[in-house]
C-alpha positions as CSV (number, residue, x, y, z in Angstrom):
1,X,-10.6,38.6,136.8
2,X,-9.3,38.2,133.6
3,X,-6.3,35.7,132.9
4,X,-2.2,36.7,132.9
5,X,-1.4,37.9,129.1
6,X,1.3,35.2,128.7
7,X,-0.8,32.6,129.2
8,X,-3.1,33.4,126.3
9,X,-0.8,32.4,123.7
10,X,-0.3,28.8,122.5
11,X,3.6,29.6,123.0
12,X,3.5,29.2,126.8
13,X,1.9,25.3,126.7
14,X,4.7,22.6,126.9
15,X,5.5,20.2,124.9
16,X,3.9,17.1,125.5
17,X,4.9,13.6,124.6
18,X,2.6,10.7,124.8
19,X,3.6,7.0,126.1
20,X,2.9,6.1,122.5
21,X,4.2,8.5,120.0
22,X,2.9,8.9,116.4
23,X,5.7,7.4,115.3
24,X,5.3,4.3,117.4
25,X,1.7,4.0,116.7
26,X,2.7,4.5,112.6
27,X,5.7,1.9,113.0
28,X,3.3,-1.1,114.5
29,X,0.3,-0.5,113.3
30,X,1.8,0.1,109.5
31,X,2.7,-3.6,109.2
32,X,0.0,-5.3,111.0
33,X,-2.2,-3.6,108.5
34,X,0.6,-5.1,105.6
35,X,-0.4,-8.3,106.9
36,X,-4.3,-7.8,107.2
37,X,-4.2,-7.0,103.9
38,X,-1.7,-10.1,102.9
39,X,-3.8,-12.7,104.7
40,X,-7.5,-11.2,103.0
41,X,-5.7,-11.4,99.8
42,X,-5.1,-15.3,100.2
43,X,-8.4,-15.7,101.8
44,X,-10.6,-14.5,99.7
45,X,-9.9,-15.5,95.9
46,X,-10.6,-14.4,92.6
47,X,-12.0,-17.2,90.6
48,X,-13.2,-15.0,87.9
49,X,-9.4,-14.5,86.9
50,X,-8.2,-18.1,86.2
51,X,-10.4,-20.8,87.2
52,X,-8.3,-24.3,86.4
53,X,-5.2,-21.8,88.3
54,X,-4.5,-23.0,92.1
55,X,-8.5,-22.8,92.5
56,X,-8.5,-19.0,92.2
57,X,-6.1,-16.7,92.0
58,X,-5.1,-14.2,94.8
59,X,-5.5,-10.9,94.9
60,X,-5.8,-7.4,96.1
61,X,-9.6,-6.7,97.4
62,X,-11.2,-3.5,95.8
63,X,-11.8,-1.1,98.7
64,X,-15.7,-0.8,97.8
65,X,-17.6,-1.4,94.7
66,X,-19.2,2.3,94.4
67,X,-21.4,0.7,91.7
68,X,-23.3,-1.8,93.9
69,X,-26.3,-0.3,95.6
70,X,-26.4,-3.0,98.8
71,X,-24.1,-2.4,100.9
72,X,-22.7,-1.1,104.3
73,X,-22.8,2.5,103.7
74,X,-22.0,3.5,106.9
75,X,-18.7,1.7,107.2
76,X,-17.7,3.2,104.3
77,X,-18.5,6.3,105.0
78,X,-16.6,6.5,108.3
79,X,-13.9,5.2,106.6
80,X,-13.7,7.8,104.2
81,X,-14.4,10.2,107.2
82,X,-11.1,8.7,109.1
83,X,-8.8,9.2,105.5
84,X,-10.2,13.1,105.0
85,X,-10.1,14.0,108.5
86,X,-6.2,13.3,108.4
87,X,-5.7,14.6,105.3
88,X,-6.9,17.6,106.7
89,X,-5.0,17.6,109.9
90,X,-2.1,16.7,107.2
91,X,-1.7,20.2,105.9
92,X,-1.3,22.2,108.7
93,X,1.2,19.6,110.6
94,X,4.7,19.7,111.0
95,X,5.7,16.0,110.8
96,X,3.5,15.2,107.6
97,X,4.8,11.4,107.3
98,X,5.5,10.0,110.8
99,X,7.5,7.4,110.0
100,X,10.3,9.2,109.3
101,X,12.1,12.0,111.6
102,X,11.1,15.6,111.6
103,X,12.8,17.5,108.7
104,X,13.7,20.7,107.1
105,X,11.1,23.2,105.9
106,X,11.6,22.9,102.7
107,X,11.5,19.1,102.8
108,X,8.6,18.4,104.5
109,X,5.9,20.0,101.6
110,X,7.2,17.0,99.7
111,X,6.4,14.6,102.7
112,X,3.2,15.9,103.0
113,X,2.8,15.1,99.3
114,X,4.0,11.5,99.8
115,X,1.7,11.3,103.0
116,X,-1.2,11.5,99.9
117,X,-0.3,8.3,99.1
118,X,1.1,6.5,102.6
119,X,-3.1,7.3,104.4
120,X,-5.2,5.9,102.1
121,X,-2.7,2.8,101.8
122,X,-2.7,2.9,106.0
123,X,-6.6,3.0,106.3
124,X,-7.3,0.1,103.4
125,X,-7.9,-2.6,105.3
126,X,-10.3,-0.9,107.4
127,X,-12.4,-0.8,104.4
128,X,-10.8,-4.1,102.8
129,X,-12.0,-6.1,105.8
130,X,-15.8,-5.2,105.0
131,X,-15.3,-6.0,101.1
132,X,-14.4,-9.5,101.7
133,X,-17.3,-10.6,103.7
134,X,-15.9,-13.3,105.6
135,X,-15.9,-13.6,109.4
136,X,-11.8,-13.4,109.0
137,X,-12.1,-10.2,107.5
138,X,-14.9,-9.3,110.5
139,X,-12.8,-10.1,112.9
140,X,-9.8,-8.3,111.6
141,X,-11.8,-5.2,111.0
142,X,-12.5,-5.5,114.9
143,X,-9.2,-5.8,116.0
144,X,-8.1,-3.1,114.0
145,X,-10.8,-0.7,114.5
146,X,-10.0,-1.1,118.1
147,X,-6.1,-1.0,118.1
148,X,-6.9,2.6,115.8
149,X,-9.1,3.7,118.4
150,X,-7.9,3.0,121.6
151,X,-4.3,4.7,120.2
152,X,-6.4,8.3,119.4
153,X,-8.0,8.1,122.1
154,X,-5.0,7.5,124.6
155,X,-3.0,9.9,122.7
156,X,-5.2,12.9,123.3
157,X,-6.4,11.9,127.0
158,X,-2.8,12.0,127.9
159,X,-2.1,14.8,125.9
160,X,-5.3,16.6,125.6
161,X,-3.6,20.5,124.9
162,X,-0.5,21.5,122.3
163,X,1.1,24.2,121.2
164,X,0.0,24.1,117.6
165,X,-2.6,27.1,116.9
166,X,-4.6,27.0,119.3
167,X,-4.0,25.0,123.2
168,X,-7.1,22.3,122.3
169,X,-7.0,22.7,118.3
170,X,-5.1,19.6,118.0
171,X,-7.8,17.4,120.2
172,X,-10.7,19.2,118.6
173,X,-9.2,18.4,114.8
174,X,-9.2,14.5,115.6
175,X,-12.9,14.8,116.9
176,X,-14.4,13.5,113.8
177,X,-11.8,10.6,113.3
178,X,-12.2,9.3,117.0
179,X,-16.2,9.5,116.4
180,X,-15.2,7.5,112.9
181,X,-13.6,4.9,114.4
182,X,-16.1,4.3,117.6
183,X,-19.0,3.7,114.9
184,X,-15.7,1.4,113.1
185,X,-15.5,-0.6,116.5
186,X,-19.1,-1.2,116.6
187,X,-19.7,-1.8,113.7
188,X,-17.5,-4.6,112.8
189,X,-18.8,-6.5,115.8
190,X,-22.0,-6.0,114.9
191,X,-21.0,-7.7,111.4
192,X,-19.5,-10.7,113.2
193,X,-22.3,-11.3,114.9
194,X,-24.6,-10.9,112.3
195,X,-22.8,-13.7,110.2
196,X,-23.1,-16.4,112.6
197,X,-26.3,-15.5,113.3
198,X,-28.0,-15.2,109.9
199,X,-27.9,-16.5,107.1
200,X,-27.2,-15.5,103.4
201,X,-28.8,-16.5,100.4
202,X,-26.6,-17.6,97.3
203,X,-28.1,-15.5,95.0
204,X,-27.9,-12.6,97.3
205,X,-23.6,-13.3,97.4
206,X,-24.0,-13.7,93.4
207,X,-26.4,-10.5,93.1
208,X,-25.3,-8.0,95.8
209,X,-27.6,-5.7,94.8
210,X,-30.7,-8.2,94.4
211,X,-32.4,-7.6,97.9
212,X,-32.3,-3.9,97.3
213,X,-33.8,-4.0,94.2
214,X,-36.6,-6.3,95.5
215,X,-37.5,-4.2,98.4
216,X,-37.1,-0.8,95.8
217,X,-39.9,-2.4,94.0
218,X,-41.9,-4.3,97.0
219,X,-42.0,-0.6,98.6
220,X,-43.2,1.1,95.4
221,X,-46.1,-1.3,94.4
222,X,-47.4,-1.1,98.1
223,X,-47.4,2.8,97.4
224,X,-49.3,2.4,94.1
225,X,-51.6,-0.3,96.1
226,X,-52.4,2.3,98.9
227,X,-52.8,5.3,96.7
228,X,-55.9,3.6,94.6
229,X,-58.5,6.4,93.1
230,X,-57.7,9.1,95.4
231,X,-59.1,12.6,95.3
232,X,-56.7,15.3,94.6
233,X,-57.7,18.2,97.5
234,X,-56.1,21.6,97.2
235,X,-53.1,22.0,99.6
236,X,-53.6,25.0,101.9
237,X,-51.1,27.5,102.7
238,X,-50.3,25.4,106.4
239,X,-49.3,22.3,104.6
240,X,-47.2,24.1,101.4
241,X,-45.2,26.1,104.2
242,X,-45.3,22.6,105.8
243,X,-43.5,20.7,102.9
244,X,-41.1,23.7,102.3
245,X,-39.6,23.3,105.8
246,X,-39.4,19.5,105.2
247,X,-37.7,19.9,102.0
248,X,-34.9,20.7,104.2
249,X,-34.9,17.7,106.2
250,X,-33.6,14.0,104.9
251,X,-36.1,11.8,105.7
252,X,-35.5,8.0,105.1
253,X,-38.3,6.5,103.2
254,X,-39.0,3.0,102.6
255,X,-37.5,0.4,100.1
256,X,-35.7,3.6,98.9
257,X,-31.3,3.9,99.3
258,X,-29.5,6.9,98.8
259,X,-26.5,5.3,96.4
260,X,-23.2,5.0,98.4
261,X,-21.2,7.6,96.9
262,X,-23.7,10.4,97.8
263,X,-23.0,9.8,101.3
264,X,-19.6,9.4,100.9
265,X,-20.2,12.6,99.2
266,X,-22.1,14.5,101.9
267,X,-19.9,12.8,104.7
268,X,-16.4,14.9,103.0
269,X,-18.4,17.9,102.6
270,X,-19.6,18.2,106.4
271,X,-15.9,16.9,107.7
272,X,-14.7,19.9,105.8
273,X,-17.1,22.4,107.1
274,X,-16.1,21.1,110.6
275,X,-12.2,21.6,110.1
276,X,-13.2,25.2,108.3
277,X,-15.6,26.7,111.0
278,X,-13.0,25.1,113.8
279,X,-10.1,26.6,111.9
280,X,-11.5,30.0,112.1
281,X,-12.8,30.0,115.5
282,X,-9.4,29.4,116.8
283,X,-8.0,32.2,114.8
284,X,-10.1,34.7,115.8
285,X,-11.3,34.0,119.4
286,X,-7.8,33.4,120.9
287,X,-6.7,36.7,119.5
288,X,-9.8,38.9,121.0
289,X,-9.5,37.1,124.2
290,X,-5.4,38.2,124.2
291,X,-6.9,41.7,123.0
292,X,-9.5,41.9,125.8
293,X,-7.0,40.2,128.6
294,X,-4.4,43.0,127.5
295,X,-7.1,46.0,127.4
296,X,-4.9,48.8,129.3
297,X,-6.4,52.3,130.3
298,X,-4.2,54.3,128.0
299,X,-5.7,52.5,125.1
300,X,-9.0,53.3,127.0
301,X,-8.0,57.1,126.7
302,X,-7.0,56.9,122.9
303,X,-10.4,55.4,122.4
304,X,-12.5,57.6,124.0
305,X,-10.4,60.5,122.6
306,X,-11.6,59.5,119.3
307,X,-15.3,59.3,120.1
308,X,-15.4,55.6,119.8
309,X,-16.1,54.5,123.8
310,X,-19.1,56.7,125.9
311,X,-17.5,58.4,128.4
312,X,-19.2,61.5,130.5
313,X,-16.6,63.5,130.9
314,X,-14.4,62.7,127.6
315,X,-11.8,65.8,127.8
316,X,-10.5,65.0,130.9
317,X,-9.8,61.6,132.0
318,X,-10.3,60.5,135.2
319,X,-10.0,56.6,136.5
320,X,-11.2,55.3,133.3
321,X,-12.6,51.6,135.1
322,X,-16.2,52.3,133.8
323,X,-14.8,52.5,130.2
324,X,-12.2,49.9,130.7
325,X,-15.3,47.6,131.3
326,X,-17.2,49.2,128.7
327,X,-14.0,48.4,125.8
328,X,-14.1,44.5,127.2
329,X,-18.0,44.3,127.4
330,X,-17.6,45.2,123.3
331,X,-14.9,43.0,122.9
332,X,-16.8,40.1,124.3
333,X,-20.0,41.1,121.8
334,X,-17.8,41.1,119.2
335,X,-16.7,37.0,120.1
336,X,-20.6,36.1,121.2
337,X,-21.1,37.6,117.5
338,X,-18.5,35.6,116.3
339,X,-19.7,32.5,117.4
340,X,-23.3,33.1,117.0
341,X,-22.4,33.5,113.3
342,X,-20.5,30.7,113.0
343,X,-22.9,28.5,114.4
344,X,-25.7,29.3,112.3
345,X,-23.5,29.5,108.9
346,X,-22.8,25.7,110.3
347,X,-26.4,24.9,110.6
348,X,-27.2,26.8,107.2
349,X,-24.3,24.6,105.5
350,X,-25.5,21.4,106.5
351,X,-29.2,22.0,105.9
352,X,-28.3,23.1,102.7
353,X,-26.5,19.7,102.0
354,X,-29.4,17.9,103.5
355,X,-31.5,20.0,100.9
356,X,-29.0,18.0,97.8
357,X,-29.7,14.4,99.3
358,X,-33.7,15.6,98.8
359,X,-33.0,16.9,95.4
360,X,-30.9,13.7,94.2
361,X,-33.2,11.2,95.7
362,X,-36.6,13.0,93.7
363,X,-34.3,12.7,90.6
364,X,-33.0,9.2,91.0
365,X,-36.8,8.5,91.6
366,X,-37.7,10.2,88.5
367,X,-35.0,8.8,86.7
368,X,-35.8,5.2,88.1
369,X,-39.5,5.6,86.8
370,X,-37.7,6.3,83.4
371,X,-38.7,9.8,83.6
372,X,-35.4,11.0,82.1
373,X,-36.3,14.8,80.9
374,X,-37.7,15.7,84.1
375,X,-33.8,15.3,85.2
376,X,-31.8,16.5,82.0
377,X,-32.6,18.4,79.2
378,X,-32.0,15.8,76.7
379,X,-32.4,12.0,76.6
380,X,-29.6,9.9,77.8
381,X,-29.0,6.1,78.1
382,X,-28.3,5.8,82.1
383,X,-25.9,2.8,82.8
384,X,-23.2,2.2,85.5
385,X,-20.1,2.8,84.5
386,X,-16.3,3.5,85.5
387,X,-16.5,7.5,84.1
388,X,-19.6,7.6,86.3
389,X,-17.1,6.8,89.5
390,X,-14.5,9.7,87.9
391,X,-17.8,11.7,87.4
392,X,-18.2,11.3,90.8
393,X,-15.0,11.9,92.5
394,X,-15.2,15.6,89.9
395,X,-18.6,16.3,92.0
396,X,-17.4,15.4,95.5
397,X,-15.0,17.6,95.0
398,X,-16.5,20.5,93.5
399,X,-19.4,20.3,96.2
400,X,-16.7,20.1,99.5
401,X,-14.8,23.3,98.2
402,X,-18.1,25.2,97.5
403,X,-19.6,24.2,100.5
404,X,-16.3,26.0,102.3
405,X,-16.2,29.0,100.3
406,X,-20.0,29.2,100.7
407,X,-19.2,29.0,104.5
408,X,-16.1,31.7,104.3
409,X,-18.8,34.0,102.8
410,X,-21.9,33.5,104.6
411,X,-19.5,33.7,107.9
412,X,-18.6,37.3,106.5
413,X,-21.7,38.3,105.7
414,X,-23.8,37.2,108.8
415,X,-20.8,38.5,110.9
416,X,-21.3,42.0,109.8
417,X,-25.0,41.6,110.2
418,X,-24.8,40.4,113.9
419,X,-22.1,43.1,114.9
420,X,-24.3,46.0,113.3
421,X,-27.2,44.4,115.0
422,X,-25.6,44.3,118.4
423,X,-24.2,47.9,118.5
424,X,-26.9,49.2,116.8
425,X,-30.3,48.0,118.6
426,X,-28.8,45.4,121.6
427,X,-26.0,47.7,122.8
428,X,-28.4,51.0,123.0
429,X,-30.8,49.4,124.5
430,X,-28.7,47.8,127.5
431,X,-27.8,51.1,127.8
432,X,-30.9,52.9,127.9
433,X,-29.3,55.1,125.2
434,X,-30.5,56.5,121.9
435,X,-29.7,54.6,118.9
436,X,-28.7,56.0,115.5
437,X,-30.6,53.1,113.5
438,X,-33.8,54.5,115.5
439,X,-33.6,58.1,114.6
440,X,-32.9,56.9,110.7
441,X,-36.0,54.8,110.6
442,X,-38.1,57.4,112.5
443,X,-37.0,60.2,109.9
444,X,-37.3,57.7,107.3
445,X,-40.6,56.1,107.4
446,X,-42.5,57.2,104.5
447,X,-39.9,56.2,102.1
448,X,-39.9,52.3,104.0
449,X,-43.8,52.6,104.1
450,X,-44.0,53.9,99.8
451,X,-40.8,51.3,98.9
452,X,-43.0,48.7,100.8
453,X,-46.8,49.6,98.6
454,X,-45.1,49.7,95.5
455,X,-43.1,46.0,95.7
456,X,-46.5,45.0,96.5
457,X,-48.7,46.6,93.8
458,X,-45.9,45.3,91.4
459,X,-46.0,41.6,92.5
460,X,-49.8,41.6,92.2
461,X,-49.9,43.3,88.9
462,X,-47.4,41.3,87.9
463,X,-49.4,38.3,88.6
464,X,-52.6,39.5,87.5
465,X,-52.3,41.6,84.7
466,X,-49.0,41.4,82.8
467,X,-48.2,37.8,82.7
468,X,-49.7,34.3,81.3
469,X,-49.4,30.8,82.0
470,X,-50.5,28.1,79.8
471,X,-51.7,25.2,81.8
472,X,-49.9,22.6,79.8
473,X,-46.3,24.6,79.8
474,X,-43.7,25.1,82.5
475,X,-42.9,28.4,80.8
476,X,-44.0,31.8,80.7
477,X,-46.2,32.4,77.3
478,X,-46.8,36.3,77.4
479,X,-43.2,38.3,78.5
């Protein structure tokens, strides 16, 4: 039995106000954060700014140094996961800026811009806490880690549905911020320990990046070590199909980092395929369940008038149940399409992305060798820099709003594909009914069968006859 029709829509779901509001939670957590931020400021000093000055000068911590190659990437990222994820929740809400009271429509597109500016200010010292490197700043990070988490997490237990889009689109949205901060409140703990258990060395806290760049090397003479005069042995067919598939998958190797603002990188990109793919499965499954919930007969009738639904006896309706089931039984192929689509456009997106962090770790190997034109076209002195940051920022970007548009199209695209699949070859053949695909392909098979000889002849002539390679060259030498 299918559900009542009003209770379909998002409409019908009360209002539901947790113990502690958004506002609450902004109004107490805003200036503890304030004074986080206040009290690393005086605890950790810059010296490099005036040195015969009150023993160091204090000042504002610099969320991360992007330049720096040691270095808790994780944190970072998780961080950066926390501020995107509620920028993203940011534009589809209706109380942009909780501190202040709802407002007018009009209004409340310039809160949201001022809400730019009032997260990443609220989620600094969750990031500050880990620049300083102090056990203070540890055991600040934990308490507010926790004090973040435990507020999400009460929020949507006692509120777990809302009216906004979608009954559970609310709770599913703040998904990956309440996974950020659990790897937050176990992370900083795992800090704290870690200082009074080990031990730095100075010139590691003078050189941050001195340990990486000893294991970089240790790992990369041990490879040369191994290697010794080895025989080069033709790879078969098995092992090149072998290393294709594994070109997809981000293997970590040894005494090698992927720089910090890659995964910062890759982290925005796969938070904004999540909100994406979860923004359009809760526009379009909602609606076909109302659509299937509300099937009536006399739509039934209109359908099979115009051919579209089987029916034996089609110019005179009778009860009409076997085609009422018949209209849902499509409807629900049309959301298991759906879903199947999206799900695999998902998997596609990220194994693309994984494919990147391959690509940009065999160029910064190439380019660490000093192997420059095997990267770019022209020589280039490489040196960190501040444009390299902006550089950087221009490409996270550009990579997040191509990786949703490329999921917008490929969700089009293998939609179509599954739908035409099912109702051409599944449907028929649940049915025990002849298919119109089948009767093309069986009418059509010499043209498949002379299209198919003559790609073939034409990529072996191709390589056989009508085209050169010099050994030496990358390029073609006879066109």
């Amino acid at each position: 039995p299918f559900p009542p029709f009003p209770s379909v829509f998002p409409g019908a779901i009360p209002e539901c106000d947790p113990t502690i509001s958004p506002r609450m939670y902004h109004i107490c957590m805003a200036p503890i954060s304030l004074a986080v931020i206040l009290g690393l400021s005086l605890l950790v000093k810059r010296r490099r700014l005036h040195l015969s000055c009150w023993n160091g000068v204090p000042g504002l911590l610099s969320p991360a140094n992007f330049l720096e190659e040691e270095g808790n990437r994780g944190l970072v990222a998780a961080v950066f996961g926390i501020l995107f994820s509620s920028l993203c929740v940011l534009v589809l809400d209706k109380d942009p800026l909780p501190l202040v009271s709802p407002s007018s429509h009009s209004a409340r597109e310039y809160w949201k811009i001022l809400a730019l500016l009032y997260y990443p200010a609220f989620y600094y010292p969750l990031l500050a806490c880990a620049t300083s490197r102090h056990r203070l700043g540890y055991l600040g990070g934990c308490l507010l880690s926790w004090g973040h988490c435990v507020v999400h997490i009460w929020q949507k237990v006692e509120c777990p549905q809302s009216p906004k889009i979608y009954r559970y689109y609310s709770t599913l949205s703040y998904v990956p911020i309440i996974l950020c901060l659990i790897l937050l409140s176990l992370w900083y703990p795992a800090l704290l320990i870690r200082s009074f258990t080990s031990q730095e060395e100075p010139l590691d806290k003078e050189f941050p990046g001195r340990g990486y760049y000893r294991k970089y090397l240790k790992g990369v003479l041990s490879k040369r070590c191994q290697k010794g005069s080895s025989t080069k042995i033709e790879e078969s067919l098995l092992s090149r199909i072998r290393s294709y598939l594994c070109s997809y998958v981000y293997a970590p190797e040894e005494g090698f980092r992927i720089p910090l603002k890659l995964v910062v990188s890759v982290t925005m990109a796969v938070i904004a395929v999540y909100q994406v793919a979860l923004l359009l499965l809760v526009a379009f499954v909602p609606t076909i369940q109302i659509v299937r919930a509300g099937m009536t007969k006399d739509v039934v009738v209109l359908l099979v008038q115009f051919g579209l639904v089987p029916s034996e006896s089609p110019g005179v309706p009778g009860d009409m149940e076997k085609e009422l089931s018949t209209v849902r039984h499509y409807l629900w192929s049309l959301e298991v399409c759906f879903i199947c689509s999206l799900v695999l456009c998902c998997l596609l997106t990220c194994a693309m992305l994984l494919q990147t962090l391959v690509m940009h770790r065999t160029n910064l190997k190439a380019l660490y060798q000093g192997a420059v034109l095997d990267v770019f076209s022209q020589a280039h002195i490489l040196r960190p820099s501040r444009q390299a940051i902006v550089c950087w920022m221009s490409f996270a970007s550009f990579q997040t709003a191509f990786a949703c548009l490329g999921l917008l199209i490929q969700q089009v695209i293998f939609f179509l594909c599954s739908v035409a699949f099912a109702f051409l070859v599944v449907i028929p053949l649940q049915a025990s009914t002849s298919s119109p695909l089948f009767r093309i392909i069986q009418n059509m098979w010499p043209f498949w069968l002379a299209l198919v000889v003559a790609v073939i002849l034409q990529h072996l002539a191709a390589h056989s006859q009508f085209l050169e390679q010099h050994p030496l060259r990358k390029e073609l030498t006879n066109r």
